[in-house]
N, C-alpha and C positions, 0 to 999 in steps of 0.2 A: 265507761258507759253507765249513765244513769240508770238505775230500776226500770223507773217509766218508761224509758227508750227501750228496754229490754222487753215489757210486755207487750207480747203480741198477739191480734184475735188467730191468727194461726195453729199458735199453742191450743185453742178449745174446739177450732171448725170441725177436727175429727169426732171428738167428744159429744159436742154439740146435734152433729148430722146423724151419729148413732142412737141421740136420745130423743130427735125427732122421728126415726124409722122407729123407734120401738114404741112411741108414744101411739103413732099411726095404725103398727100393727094389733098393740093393743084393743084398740078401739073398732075392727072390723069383728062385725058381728058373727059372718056366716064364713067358717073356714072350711077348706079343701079336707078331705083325709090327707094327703098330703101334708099340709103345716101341720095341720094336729098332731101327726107323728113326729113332724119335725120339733115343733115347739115341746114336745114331750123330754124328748133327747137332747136338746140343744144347751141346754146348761151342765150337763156332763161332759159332752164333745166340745163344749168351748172350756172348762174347766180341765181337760186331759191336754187338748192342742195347746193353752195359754199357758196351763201350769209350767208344761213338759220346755218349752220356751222359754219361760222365766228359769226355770233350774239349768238348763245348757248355758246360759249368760251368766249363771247365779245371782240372780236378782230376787234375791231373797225377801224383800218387804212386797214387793211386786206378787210375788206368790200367797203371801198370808195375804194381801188382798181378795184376793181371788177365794181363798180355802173360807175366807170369814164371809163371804157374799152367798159361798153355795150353800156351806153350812145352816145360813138362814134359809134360803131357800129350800133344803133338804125339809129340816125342822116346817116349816109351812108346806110345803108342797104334800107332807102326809096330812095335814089336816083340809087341804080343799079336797086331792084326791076323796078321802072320805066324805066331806058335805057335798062332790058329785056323786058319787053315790049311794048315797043313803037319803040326802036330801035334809040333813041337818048337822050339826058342828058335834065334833066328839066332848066329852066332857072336859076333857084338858088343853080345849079349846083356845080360852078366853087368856087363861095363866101363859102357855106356851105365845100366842100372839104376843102379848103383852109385853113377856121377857125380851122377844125379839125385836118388837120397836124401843124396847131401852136400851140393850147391850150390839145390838148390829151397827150404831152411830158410834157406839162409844170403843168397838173394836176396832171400828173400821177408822178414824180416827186416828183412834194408837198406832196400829200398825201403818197409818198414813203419813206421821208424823214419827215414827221410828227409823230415823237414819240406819243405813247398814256399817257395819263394822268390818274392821280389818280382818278380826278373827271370823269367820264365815262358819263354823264348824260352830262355837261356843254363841254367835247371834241363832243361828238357828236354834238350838236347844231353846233357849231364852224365848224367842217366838213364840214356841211350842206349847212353853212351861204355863205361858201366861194366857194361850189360849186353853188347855187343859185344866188349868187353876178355874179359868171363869166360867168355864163348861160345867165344869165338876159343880161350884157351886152353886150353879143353878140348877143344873139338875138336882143335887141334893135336895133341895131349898122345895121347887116345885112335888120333887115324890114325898118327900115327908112331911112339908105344910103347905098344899094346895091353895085350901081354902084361907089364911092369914096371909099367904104369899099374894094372892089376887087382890083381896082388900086392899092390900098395901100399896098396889101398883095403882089399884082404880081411883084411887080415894085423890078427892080432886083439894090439891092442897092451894091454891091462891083463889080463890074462888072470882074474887074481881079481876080474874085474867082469863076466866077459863069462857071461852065464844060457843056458839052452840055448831058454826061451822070447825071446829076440831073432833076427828074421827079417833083421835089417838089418844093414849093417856094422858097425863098433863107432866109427868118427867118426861116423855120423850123428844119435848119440844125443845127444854132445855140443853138437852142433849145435841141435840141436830143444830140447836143455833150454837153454842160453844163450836162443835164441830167444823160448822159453816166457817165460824169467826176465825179460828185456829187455820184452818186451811187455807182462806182466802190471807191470811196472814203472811204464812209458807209462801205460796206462790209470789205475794208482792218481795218477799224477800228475797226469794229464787227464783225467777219465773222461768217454768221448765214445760212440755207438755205433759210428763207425768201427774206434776203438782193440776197442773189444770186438769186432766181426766179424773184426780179424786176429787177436785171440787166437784165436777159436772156429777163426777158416778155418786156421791152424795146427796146432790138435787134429785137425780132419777130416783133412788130410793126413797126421798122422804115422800116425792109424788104415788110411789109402786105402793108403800102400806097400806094405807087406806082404804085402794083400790082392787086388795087380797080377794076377797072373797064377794065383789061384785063383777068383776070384766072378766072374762076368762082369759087362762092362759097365760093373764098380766106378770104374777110371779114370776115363772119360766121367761118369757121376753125381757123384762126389762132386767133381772137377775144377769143373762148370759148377755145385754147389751154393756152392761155395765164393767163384766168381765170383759167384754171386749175394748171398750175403754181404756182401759189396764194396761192390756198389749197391745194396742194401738201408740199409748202413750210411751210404752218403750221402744215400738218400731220407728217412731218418729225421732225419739231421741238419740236410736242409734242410726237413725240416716243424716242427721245433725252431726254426729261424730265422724262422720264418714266423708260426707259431700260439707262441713262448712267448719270453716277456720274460728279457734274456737279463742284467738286473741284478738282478733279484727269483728267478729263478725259475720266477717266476707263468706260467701260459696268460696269451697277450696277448689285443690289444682285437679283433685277426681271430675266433680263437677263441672271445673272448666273443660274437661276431658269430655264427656258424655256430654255436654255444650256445644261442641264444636263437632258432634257427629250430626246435630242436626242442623246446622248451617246448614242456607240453602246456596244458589248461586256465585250471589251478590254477597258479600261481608267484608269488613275490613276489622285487623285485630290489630293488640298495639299492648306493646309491652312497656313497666313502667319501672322504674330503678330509682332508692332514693342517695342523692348523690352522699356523697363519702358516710356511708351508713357504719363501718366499722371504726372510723377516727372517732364519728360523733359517739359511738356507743361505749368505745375504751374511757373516753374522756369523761362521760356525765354519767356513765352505768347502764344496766340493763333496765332498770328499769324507767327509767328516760328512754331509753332504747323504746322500748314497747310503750310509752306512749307518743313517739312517733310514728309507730307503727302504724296506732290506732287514730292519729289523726290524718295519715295520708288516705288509710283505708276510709273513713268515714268523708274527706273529700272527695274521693273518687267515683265512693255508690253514690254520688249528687251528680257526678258526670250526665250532662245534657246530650240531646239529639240522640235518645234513645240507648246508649250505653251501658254495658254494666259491668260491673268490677268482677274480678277475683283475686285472691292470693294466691299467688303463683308458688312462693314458697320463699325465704329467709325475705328478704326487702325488696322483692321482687311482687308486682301486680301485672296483672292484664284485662286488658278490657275488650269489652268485644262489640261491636257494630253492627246487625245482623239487618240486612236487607240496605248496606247503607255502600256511600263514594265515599273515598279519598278526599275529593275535596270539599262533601259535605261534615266528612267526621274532622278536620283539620281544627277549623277553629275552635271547636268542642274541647278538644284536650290540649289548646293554646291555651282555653280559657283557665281550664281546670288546674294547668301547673301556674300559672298567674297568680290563682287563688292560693295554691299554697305556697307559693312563695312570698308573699305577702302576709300571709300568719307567722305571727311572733309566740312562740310557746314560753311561759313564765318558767323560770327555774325560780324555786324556792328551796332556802335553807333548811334542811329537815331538823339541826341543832339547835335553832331559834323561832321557829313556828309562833306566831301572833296566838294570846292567850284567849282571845274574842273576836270577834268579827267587826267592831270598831277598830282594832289592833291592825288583823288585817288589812280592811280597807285602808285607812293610812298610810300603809308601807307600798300598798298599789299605786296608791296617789304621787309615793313618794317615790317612785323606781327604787326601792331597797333594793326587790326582787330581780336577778339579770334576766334575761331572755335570749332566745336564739332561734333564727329562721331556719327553716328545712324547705331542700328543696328536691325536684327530682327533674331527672331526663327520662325519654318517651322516643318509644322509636314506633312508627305505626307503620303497617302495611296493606295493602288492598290484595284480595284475589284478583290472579291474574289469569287467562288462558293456560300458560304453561305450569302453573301451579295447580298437581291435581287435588291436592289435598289440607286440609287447616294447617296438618303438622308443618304441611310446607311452609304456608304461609306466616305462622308464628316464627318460624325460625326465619323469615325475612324479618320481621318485624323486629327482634333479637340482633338480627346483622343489623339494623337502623337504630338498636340502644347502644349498641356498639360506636356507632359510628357518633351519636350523642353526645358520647361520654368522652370521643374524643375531641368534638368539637368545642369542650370547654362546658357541659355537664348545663342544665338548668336549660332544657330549650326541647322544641318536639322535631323529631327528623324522621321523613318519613322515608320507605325505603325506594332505592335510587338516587337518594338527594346527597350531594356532597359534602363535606363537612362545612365547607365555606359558605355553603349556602344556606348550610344550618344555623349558623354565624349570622348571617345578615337576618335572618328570618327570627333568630331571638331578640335581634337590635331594632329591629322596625315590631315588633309584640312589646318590645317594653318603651 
């Protein structure tokens, strides 16, 4: 599976939706008692619920997330606290802001880009160390040279870059785009939903600074949105682990499970086997093995008239027909074992591997390379009156791969059909 086929807007929609509610909530003017207490709270209670989450999984980069977001938040929320009520900025105002639009991209970052490790116990310390190290010294830094410390931050070093629309210092820009750059990097590398919540919860912040100490309440909202981001992006990936087969693809067999509770009526399922999958996998290896795996699966989620695959489990798929006939879904999965039977998968020699891509082509040109068809049998079934239930009906569909595979393998039989007839039925398909 290419990258690109890998990325998907799914990975950001949760991301995304949370940083348009919090953009919105931001931006109302007149709030209830109510939100105001809630928005007062809400980045502790999502920082206790998120954190407490990530440590039951041990998702430990997941958590310094989280601790480097409130952290800022903490840090800033004592200083608007005070400018509501006094009605002006404390004197360690400007210093304190400052530090936090430099080091909140560049923590958050690190720990976004710090893989976790085997040892769980020795990554955590290390986490710890390095948030502790950069705390320490800024804090040092700010108590002992305030005033050298702000100049330093303020002091606008590129001048012919510096726009009059920039509220922030002129490192923090740097910062935020390396960050940007680094993470959208991660994600094209691995596209995961996590990787996409720290991009998104990166944007929400560089948007949130700015807007500190003009919107109210803007810190709190978009601080606990961004943690929710977080754990959103692990609830998603551990419902990926759970519900989808993670060498196809495909929705797994859970999935197909909780699938088939909401059938309604009318469905027809249909189970799919690739023929002599244990000859083909001893003889050219495992991992020839898996990528046959992963080209029946990818023709199958192409399955027409409404269809859709799962992995059922070792070489085994199923598909499901939902609101459909018997003799609407037939030719559907005539066509679809057609297609793959008609794909030639290249075997190439891993000892003599073409040294360039003129190299290759050549040897393509040339049939160096062998090849070998894959193909599979297909047993489908329709609900019927006396069938009360899917379980039922899959295992008719299961008696009809049965009955496939005796008819001589490479043909679709649906259930009640004989072998013979399954026989004439692949000779008039091809």
């Amino acid at each position: 599976m290419s990258r690109a086929s890998a990325v998907r807007f799914s990975h950001f929609l949760p991301s995304l939706l949370l940083l348009l509610a919090g953009l919105s909530a931001a931006y109302v003017k007149d709030l209830s008692v109510f939100f105001t207490s809630l928005f007062n709270v809400l980045p502790t209670l999502v920082l206790l619920l998120g954190g407490a989450y990530c440590a039951v999984y041990r998702r430990q980069r997941e958590l310094f997330l989280m601790v480097t977001v409130y952290v800022a938040y903490f840090l800033l929320d004592t200083q608007t606290d005070f400018y509501r009520d006094h009605g002006r900025v404390r004197e360690d105002a400007a210093v304190v802001f400052h530090l936090v639009c430099l080091l909140l991209p560049l923590l958050f970052s690190i720990y976004a880009l710090w893989q976790e490790k085997t040892h769980l116990f020795r990554d955590f310390v290390a986490r710890c160390a390095v948030l502790l190290a950069v705390g320490s010294v800024a804090l040092g830094l700010e108590q002992s040279y305030p005033g050298p410390l702000l100049n330093w931050l303020a002091e606008i070093r590129w001048p012919a870059l510096h726009g009059a629309w920039m509220s922030l210092i002129q490192l923090s820009y740097p910062m935020f785009l390396l960050g940007f750059v680094a993470l959208a990097a991660q994600y094209w590398r691995e596209p995961r939903p996590l990787h996409a919540a720290q991009l998104v919860g990166l944007l929400g912040m560089f948007w949130m600074l700015p807007q500190t100490f003009i919107l109210p309440f803007t810190l709190n909202i978009m601080c606990s949105q961004v943690m929710l981001m977080i754990a959103a992006g692990v609830s998603h990936e551990a419902y990926q682990m759970a519900f989808r087969d993670e060498l196809t693809g495909l929705p797994g067999r859970r999935a197909l499970n909780e699938r088939m509770q909401r059938l309604g009526r009318n469905y027809v399922l249909a189970m799919s086997d690739v023929d002599h999958f244990k000859r083909f996998n001893d003889t050219h290896g495992h991992d020839v093995g898996d990528q046959v795996l992963r080209l029946v699966a990818s023709k199958l989620s192409k399955v027409s008239g409404g269809g859709r695959a799962y992995r059922y489990g070792g070489e085994e798929f199923a598909v499901v027909f939902a609101g459909k006939t018997l003799d609407e879904c037939l030719p559907h999965l005539e066509e679809i074992r057609e297609i793959i039977a008609n794909y030639h998968i290249k075997l190439r020699n891993q000892d003599s591997r073409p040294q360039d891509d003129h190299q290759g082509r050549q040897r393509r040109s040339g049939g160096g390379d062998s090849s070998v068809s894959v193909t599979v049998s297909i047993g489908v079934a329709e609900r019927q009156a006396e069938q009360r239930t899917p379980e039922e009906v899959l295992k008719c569909a299961d008696q009809a791969l049965y009955n496939a595979k005796g008819a001589g393998r490479n043909c679709v039989v649906a259930a009640g059909q004989n072998r013979r007839g399954a026989v004439r039925m692949q000779g008039a398909a091809g």
